[in-house]
BAFIPA-235177 format. One line per 10 residues: their letters; for each residue x, y, z of C-alpha. Coordinates in Angstrom, 2 decimals, padded with zeros to 5 digits. Each point is the difference from the previous one (the first is absolute). Layout:
BEGIN
A = X,Y,Z ~ ...;
# end
This chain:
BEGIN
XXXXXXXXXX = 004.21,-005.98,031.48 ~ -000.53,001.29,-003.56 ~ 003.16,-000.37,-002.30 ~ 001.82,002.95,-001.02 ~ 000.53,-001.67,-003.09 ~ -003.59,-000.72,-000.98 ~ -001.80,003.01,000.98 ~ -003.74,-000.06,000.04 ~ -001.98,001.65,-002.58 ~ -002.58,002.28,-000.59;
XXXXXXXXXX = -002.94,000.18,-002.30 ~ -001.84,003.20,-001.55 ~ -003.49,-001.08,-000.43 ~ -002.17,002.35,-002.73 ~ -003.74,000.01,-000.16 ~ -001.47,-002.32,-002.73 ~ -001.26,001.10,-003.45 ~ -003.28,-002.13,000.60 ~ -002.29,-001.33,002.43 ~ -001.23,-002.98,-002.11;
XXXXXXXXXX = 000.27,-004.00,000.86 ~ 003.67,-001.23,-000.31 ~ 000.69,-001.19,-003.30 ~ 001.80,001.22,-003.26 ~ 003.09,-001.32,000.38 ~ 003.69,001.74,000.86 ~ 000.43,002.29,-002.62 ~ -004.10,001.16,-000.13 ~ -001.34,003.72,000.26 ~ -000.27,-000.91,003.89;
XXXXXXXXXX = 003.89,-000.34,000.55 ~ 001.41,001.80,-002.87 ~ 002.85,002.29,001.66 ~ 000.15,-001.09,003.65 ~ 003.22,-001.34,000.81 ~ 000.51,-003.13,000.62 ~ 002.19,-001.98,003.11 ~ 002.14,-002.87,-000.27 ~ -000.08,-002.86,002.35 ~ 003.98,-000.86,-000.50;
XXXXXXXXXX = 001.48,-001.06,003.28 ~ 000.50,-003.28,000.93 ~ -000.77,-002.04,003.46 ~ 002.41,-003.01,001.05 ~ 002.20,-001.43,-002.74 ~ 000.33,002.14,-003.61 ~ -002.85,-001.90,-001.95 ~ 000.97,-001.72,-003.29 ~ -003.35,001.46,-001.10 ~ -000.67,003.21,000.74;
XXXXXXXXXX = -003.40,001.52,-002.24 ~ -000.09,003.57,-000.73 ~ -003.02,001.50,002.11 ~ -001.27,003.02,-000.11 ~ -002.71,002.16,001.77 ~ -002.00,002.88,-000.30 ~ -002.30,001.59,002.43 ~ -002.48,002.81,000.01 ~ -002.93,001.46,002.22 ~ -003.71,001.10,-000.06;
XXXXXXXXXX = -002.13,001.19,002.44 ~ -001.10,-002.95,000.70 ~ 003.08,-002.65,-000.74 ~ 003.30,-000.85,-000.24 ~ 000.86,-001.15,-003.64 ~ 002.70,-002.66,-000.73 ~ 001.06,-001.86,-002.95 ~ 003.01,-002.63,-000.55 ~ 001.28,-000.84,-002.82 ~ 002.30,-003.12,-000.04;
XXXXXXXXXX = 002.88,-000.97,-002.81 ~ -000.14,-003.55,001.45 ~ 001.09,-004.07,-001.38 ~ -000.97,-003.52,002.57 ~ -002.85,002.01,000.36 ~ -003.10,-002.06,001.96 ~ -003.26,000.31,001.70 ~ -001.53,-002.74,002.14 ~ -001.51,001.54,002.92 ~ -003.94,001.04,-001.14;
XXXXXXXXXX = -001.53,000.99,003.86 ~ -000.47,003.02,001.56 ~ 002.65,000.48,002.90 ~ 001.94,-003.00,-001.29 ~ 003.64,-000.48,-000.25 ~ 000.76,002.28,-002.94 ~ 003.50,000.54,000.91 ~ 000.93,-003.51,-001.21 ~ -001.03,001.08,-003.62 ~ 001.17,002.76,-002.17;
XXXXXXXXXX = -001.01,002.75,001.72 ~ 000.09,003.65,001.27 ~ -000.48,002.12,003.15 ~ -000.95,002.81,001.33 ~ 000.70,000.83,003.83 ~ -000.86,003.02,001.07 ~ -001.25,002.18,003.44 ~ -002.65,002.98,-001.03 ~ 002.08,002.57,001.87 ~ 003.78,000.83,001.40;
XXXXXXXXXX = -000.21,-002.19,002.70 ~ 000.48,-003.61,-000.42 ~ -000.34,-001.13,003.64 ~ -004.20,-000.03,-000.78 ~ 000.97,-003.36,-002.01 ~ -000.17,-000.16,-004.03 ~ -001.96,-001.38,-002.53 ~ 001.39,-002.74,-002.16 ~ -001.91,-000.70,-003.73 ~ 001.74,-002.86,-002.04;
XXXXXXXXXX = -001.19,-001.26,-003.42 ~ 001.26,-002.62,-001.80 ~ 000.06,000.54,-003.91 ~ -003.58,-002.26,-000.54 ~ -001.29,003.17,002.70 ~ -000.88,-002.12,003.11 ~ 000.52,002.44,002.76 ~ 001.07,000.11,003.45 ~ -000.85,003.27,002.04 ~ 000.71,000.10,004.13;
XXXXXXXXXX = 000.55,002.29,002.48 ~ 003.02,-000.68,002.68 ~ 002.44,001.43,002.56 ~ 002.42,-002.45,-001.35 ~ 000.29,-003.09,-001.61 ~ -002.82,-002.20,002.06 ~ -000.29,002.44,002.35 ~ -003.67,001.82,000.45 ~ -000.73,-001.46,-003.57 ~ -003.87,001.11,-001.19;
XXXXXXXXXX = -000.79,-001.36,-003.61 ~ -001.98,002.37,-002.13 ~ -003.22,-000.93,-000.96 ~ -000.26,-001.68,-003.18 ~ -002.51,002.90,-000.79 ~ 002.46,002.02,001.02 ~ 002.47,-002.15,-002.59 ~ -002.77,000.60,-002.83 ~ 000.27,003.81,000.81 ~ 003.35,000.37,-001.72;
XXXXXXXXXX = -001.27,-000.98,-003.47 ~ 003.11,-001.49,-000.80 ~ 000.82,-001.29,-003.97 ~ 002.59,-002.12,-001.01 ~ 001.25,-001.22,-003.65 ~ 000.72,-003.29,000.88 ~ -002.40,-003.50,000.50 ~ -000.85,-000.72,003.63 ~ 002.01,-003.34,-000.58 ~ 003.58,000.02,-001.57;
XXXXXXXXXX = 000.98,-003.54,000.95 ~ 002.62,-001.05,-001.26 ~ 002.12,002.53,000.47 ~ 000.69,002.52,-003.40 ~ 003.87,-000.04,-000.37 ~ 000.23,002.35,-003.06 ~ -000.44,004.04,000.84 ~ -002.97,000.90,001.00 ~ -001.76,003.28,000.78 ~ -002.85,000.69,001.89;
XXXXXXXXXX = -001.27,002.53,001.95 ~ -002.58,000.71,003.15 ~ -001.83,003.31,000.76 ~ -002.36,000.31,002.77 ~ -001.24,003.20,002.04 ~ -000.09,-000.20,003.74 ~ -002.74,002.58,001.76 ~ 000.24,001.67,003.31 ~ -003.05,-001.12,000.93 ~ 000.95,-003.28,-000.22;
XXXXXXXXXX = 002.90,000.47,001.81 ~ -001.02,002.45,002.92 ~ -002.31,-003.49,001.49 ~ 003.19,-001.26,001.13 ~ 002.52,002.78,000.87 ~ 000.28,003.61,000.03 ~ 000.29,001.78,-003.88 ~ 001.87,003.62,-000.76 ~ -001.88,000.31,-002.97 ~ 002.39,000.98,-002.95;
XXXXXXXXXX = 000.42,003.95,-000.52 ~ 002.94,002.15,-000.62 ~ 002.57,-000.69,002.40 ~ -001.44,-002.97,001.42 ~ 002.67,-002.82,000.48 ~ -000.78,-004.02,-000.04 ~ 002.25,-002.70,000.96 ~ 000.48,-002.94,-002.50 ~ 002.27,-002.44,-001.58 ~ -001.19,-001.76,-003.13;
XXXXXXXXXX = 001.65,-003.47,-000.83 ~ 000.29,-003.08,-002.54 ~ 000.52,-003.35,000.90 ~ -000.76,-003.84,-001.42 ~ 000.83,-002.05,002.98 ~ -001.38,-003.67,-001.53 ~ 001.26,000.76,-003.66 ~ 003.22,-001.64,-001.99 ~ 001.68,002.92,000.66 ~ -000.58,001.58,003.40;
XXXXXXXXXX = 000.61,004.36,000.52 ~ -001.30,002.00,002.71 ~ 000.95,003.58,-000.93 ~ -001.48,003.25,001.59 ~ -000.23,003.86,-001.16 ~ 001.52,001.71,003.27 ~ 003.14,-001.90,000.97 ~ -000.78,-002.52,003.53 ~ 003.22,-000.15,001.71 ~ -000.86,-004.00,001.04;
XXXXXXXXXX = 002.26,-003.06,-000.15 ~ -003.02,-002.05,-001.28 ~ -002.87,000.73,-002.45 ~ -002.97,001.56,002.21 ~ -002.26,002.35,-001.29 ~ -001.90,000.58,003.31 ~ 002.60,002.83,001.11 ~ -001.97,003.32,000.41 ~ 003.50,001.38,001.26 ~ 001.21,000.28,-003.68;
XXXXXXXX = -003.30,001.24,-001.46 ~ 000.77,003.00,-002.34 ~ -002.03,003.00,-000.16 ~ -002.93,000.88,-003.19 ~ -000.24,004.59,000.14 ~ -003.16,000.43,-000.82 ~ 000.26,002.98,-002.30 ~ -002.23,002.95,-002.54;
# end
């Protein structure tokens, strides 16, 4: 059961100034004006590190835009593969089911701050899992600001950012899209997490009423409005 306390929350998503590659950085002609979500609440234990992380997300005809920007420190980056264990590194997520319903499953697309990626399909955690292709991976364009490698571990502040676009055609090989349109509603939580780093935080965007860290929760996904 949700928390009263920690409602879930809801996203207005605008259509994007531009259709080009991602790329141009936070405060670019591309994202100037669209507002931007924090990713503020905590999973398990209040971290003693807790990065300021912020999102902002846009849509094309063609795409769903996204772009974090993360005020970070014991930033690192180890994992280089496609579909490896990003999670463990300084890293960000998007989970997310293209429609209202989140009983189809959800994707999940984590990068780590070098930009290795990790993109599945799933019910829930481990259960109907399909990785996407790693054409499919090479679809999103993604850019990052950081080296594939941070090892050792950066302990003074740090930020760096990831933008990527994710197309419906892409995603409508695995599951079922409700391309983005006025009044069109997605399901999706967005997260940050570090779980191999000095200091360890796994913090989320829509509150996940869960005694333990666990991103795979589709319950407590919030909602993105697509809007005019």
């Amino acid at each position: 059961m949700v928390s009263a306390v920690l409602p879930m929350r809801t996203c207005e998503v605008s259509p994007a100034r531009s259709v080009a590659a991602p790329g141009g950085g936070w405060s670019g002609p591309r994202w100037r004006g669209v507002p931007s979500l924090t990713i503020d609440n905590a999973m398990g234990e209040p971290p003693v590190h807790r990065p300021r992380t912020q999102v902002k997300i846009a849509y094309d005809e063609t795409a769903l835009r996204v772009i974090f920007r993360v005020e970070d420190r014991y930033v690192r980056s180890r994992v280089t593969s496609y579909q490896g264990p990003v999670c463990t590194d300084s890293c960000v997520e998007l989970f997310f089911t293209p429609g209202p319903d989140v009983a189809g499953g959800y994707f999940n697309i984590e990068a780590n701050c070098g930009g290795a990626l990790l993109f599945m399909h799933q019910k829930a955690r481990g259960v109907e899992c399909v990785p996407l292709s790693e054409a499919d991976g090479v679809a999103l364009a993604l850019t990052h600001t950081l080296p594939a490698v941070v090892e050792p571990e950066i302990a003074e502040p740090t930020e760096w950012l990831i933008e990527y676009r994710v197309p419906y055609a892409v995603l409508s090989g695995y599951a079922r899209v409700t391309t983005p349109a006025p009044g069109v509603r997605w399901r999706a939580n967005l997260y940050k997490c570090a779980d191999q780093s000095s200091h360890p935080h796994w913090l989320t965007w829509s509150p996940v009423d869960w005694p333990r860290p666990d991103f795979h929760r589709p319950e407590f996904f919030g909602t993105l409005a697509f809007s005019s």
